[in-house]
PASEBA-1860 file (N, C-alpha, C; in nm, 3 decimals):
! residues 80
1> XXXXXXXX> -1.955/1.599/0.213/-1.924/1.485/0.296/-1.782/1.439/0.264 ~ -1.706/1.400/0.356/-1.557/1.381/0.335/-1.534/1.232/0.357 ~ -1.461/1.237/0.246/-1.412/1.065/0.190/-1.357/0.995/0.297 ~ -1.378/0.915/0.390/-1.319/0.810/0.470/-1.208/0.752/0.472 ~ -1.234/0.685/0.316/-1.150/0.553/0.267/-1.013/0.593/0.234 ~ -0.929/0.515/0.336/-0.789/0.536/0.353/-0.766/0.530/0.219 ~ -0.603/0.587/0.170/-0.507/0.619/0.047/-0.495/0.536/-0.034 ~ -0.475/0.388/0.043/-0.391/0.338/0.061/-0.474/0.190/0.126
9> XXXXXXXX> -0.471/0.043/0.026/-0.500/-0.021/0.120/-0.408/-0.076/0.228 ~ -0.444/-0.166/0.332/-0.371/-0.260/0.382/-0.291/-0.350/0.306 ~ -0.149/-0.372/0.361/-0.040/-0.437/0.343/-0.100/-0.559/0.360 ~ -0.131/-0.622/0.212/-0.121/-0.784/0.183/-0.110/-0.860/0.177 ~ -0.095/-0.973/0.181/-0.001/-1.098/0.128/-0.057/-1.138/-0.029 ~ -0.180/-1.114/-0.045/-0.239/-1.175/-0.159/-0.202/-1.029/-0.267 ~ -0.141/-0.936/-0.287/-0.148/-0.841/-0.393/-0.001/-0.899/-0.446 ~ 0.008/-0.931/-0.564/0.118/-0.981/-0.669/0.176/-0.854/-0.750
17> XXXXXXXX> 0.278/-0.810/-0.709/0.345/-0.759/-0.818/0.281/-0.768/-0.969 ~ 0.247/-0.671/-1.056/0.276/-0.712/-1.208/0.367/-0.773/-1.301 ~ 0.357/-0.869/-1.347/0.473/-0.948/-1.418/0.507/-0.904/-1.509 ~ 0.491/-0.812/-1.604/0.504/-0.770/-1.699/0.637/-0.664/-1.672 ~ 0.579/-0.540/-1.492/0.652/-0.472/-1.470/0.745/-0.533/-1.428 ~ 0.734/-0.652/-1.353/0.887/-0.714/-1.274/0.994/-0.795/-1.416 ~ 0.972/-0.807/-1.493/0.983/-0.791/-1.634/1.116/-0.667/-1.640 ~ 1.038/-0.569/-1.637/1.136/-0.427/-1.657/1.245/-0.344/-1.576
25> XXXXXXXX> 1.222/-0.419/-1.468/1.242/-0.384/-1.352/1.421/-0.410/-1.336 ~ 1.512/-0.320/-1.354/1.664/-0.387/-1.320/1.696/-0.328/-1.145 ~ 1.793/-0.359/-1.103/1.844/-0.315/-0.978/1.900/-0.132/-1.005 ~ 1.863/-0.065/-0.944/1.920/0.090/-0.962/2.044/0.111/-0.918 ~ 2.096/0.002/-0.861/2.258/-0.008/-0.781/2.300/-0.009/-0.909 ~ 2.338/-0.144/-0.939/2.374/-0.272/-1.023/2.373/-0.237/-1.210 ~ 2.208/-0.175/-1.216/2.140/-0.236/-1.323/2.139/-0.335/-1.377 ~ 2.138/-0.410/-1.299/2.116/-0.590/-1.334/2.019/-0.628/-1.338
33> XXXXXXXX> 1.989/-0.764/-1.307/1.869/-0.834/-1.342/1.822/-0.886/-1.201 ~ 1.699/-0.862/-1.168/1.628/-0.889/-1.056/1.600/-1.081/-1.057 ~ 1.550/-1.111/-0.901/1.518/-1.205/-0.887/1.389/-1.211/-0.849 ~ 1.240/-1.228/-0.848/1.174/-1.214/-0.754/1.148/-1.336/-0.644 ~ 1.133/-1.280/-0.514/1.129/-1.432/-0.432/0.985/-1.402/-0.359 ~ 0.922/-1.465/-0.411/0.747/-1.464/-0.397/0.719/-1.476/-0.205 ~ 0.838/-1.550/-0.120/0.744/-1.600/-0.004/0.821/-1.444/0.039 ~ 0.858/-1.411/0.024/0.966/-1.286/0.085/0.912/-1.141/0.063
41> XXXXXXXX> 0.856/-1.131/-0.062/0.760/-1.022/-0.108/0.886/-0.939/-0.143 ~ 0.992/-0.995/-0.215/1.126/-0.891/-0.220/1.158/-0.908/-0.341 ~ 1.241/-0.837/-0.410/1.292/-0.847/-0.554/1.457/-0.801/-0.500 ~ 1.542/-0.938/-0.596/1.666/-0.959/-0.518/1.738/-0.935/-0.603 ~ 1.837/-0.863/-0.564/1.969/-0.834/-0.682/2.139/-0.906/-0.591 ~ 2.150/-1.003/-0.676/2.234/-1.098/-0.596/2.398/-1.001/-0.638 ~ 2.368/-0.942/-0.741/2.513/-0.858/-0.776/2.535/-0.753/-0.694 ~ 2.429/-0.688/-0.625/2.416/-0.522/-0.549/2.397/-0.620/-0.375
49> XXXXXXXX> 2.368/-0.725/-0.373/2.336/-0.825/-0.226/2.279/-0.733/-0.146 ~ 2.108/-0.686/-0.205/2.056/-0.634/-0.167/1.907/-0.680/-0.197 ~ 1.795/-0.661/-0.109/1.661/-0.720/-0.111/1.563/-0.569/-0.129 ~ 1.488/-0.564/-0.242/1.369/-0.461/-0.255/1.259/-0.501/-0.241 ~ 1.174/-0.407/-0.114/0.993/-0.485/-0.089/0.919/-0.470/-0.164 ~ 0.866/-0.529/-0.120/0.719/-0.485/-0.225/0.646/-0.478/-0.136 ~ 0.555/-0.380/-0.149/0.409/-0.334/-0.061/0.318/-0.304/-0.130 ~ 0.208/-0.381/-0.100/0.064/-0.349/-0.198/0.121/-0.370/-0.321
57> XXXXXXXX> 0.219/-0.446/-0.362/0.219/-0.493/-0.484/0.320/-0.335/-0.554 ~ 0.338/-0.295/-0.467/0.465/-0.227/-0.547/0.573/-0.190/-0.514 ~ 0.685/-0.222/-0.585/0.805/-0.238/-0.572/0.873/-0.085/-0.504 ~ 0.951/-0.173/-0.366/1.021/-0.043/-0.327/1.154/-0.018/-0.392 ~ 1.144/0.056/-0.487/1.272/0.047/-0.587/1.419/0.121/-0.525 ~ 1.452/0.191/-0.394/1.522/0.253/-0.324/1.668/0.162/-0.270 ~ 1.735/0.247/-0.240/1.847/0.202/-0.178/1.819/0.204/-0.014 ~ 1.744/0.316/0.034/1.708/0.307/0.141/1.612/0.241/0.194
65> XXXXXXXX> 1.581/0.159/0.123/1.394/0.095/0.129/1.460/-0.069/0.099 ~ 1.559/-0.045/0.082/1.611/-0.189/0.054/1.672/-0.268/0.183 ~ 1.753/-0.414/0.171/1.762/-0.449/0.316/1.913/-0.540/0.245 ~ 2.038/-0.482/0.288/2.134/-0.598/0.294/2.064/-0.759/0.259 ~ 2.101/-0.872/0.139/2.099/-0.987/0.193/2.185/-1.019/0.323 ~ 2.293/-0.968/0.353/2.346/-0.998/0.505/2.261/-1.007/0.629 ~ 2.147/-0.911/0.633/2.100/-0.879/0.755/1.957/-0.946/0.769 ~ 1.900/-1.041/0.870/1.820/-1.101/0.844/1.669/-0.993/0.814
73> XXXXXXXX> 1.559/-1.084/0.747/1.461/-1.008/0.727/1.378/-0.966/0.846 ~ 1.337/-0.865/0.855/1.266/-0.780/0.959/1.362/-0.692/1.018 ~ 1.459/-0.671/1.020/1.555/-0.547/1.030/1.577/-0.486/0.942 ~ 1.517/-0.471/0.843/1.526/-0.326/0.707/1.456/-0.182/0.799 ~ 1.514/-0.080/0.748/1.466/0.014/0.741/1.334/0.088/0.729 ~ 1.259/-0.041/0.664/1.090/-0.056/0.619/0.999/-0.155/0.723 ~ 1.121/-0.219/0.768/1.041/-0.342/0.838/0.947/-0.278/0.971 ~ 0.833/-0.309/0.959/0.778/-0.248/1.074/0.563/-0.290/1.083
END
């Protein structure tokens, strides 16, 4: 009998990052120090002025997965 249950749950609002990992977590531009901004679901590197998502509670750590702070949110590359 073959497993159903998607990979992967649904995209959240209630799944929190680990604090421990956002802790460890520097910018891969930059290597600086992250910001996290909880209503945004993004981890912000104000030195690289760039926004990383988070989905299901895990960090999109990419340059391509990331979104200009210039460009408003919902026009990333991810946004969808």
């Amino acid at each position: 009998m073959a497993d159903t249950t998607p990979p992967f749950p649904p995209d959240t609002a209630g799944e929190e990052p680990d604090p421990k990992l956002l802790s460890l977590l520097v910018c891969p531009v930059t290597k600086g120090p992250l910001t996290y901004d909880r209503a945004a679901r993004e981890l912000i590197s104000e030195k690289a002025n760039l926004a990383y998502p988070i989905r299901n509670g895990v960090p999109l750590m990419t340059v391509e997965a990331a979104r200009s702070l210039d460009t408003p949110k919902g026009n990333s590359p991810t946004a969808g």
